[in-house]
N, C-alpha and C positions, 0 to 999 in steps of 0.2 A: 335256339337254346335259351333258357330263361335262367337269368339270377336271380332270382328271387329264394329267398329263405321262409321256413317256417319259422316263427318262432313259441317257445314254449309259453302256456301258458301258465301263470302265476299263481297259484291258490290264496286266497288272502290270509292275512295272519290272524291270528283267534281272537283279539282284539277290534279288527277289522271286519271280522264276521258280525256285528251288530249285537248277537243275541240276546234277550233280555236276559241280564245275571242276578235275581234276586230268587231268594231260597224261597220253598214254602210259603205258600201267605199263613198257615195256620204254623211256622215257627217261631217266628218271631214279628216284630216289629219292622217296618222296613227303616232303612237309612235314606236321610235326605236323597241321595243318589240313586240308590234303589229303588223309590215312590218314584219318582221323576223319571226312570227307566220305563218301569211297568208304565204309566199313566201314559208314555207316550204310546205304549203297545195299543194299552185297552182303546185310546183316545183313534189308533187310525182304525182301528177293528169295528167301533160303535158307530159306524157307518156303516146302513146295510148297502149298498154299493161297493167299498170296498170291501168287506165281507163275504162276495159273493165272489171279486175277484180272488181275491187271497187265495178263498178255498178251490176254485177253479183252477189255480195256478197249482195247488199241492194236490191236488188230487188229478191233475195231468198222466195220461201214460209216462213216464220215463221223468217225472219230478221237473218236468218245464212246460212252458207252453207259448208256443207264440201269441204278441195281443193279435193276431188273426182269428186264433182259434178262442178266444177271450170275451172277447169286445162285445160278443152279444145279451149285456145286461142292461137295455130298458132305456140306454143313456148315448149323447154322442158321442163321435169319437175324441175332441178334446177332449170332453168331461171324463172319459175313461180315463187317456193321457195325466189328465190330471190326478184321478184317485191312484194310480198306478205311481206316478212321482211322491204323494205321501207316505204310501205305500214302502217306498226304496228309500225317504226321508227317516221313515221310522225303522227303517234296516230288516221290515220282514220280506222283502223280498230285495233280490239283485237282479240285475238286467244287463244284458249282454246283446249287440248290434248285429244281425247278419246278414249282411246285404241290405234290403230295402227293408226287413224286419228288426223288431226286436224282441226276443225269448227274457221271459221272467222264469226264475228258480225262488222257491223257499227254501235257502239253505236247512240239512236236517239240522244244524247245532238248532236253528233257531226254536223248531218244531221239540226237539229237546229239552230246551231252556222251558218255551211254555210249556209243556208238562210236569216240568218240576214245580214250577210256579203254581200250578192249579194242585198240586198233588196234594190230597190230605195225610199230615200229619200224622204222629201219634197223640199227639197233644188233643188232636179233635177226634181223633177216633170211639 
């Protein structure tokens, strides 16, 4: 007979979900904080390496993917490791451990957040 419990997992708090919070680029002007958000976005994205993982991770069946199924971009496997930790540095993607893997998610907020971000205005319309 096992003790062992499950326990619940935690959703993070919307805060803690990373996602980039700046409106429109064609609303307004960004705020100090808001530039510095975005720029960390653009800045891990304008690598095509991690570019290609990103978009492998969000375009996964079922919105994850193990770096199993990932890893075959061009590059080794630290090298991945590493673009994959910018990656979670700049909060577009989370990772979670499972056994000898680890599964990467794009949370949808963040997928959200950039779309608003890129969305044109009525201003530039």
């Amino acid at each position: 007979m096992s003790n062992t419990k499950a326990l619940p997992l935690l959703e993070p708090e919307a805060s803690e979900a990373g996602a980039p919070c700046c409106p429109p680029l064609t609303e307004r002007p960004f705020t100090v904080e808001e530039a510095e958000s975005a720029a960390r976005m653009f800045k891990a994205l304008s690598d095509p390496v991690r570019l290609r993982l990103f978009t492998a991770v969000a375009s996964h069946e079922g919105g994850e993917a193990c770096v199993c199924d990932i890893s075959d971009v061009g590059v080794s496997q630290p090298t991945v490791s590493h673009h994959l930790k910018k990656l979670r540095d700049a909060k577009l993607l989370t990772s979670e451990r499972r056994g000898t893997w680890v599964y990467y998610r794009v949370e949808p907020s963040v997928l959200a957040a950039m779309g608003r971000l890129l969305t044109v205005g009525p201003a530039a319309a």
